[in-house]
Structures are given as structure tokens and as C-alpha cells.
C-alpha positions in Angstrom: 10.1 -17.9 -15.4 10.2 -16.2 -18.6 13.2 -17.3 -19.5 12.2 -20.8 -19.5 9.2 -20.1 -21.2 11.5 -19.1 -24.1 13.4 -21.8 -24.3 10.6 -24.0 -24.4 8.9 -21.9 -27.5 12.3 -22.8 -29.0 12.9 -26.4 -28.0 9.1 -27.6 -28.6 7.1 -25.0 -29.5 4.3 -27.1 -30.4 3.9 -28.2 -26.5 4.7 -24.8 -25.3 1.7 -23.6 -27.2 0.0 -26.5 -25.2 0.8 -26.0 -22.0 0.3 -21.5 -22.4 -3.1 -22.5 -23.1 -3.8 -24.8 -20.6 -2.1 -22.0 -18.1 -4.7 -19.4 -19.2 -7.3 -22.0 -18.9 -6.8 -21.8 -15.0 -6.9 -18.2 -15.3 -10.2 -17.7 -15.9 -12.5 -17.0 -12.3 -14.2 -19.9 -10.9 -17.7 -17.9 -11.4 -16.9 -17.0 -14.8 -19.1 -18.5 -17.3 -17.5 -19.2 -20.5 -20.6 -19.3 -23.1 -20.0 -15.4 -23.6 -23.4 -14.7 -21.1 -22.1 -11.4 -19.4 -21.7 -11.2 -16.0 -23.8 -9.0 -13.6 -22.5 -6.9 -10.8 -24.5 -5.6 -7.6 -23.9 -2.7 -5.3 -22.6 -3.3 -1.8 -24.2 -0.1 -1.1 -27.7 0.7 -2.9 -27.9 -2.9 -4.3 -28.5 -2.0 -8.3 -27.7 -4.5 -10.4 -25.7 -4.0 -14.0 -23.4 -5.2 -16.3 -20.9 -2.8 -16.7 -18.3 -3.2 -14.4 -17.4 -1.8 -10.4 -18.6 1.4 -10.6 -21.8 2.3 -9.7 -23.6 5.0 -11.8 -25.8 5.9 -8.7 -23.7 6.0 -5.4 -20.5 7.2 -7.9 -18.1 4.5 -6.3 -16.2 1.4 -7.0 -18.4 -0.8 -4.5 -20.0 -3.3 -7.4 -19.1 -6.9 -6.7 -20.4 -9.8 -9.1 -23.1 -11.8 -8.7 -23.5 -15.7 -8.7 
């Protein structure tokens, strides 16, 4: 695929710009807001709520999912 991808960048590069950003567009997580508001996660396991990532300061273990 990334072969193609370099020919387009050559051929067009204008609509190869285009179409990369409208791929990393549909990257982004359905939950994900995109105003910049950060995302909370909670424990599976004691159920305390942050915003620093999966690990949990408390139970010392990646059991953080985010929350809706």
C-alpha cells in the first residue's frame, strides 16, 4: 500500500494530501471528542476516575477503560 501511496504524492500530490487526511479522519475513536475536552478513564476494578491514561495509581494495574 505504501507504494501506491508514493506514487500518488508524485502524480497528484495535491489529492494525495486530501485523501491522507480524510484517512486519519476515520482514525480517530468513535467516543473521541474532538474539541480538545480530555477524556476520562475509570477502573474496572476500584472504579476511580482520572485522566491520565490505563493505569491505575491505586490498584497499580492497566485495568482503566474510558468513559462515555
Amino acid at each position: 500500500m505504501s507504494l501506491i501511496w508514493s506514487l500518488k504524492k508524485l502524480i497528484d500530490p495535491i489529492r494525495a494530501r486530501e485523501e491522507e487526511t480524510e484517512y486519519r479522519e476515520h482514525l480517530v475513536m468513535p467516543g473521541q471528542q474532538e474539541s480538545g475536552d480530555p477524556i476520562s478513564y475509570r477502573c474496572k476494578a476500584c472504579g476511580l476516575i482520572d485522566e491520565r491514561g490505563d493505569y491505575c495509581p491505586d490498584c497499580l494495574a492497566h485495568t482503566m477503560e474510558p468513559v462515555k
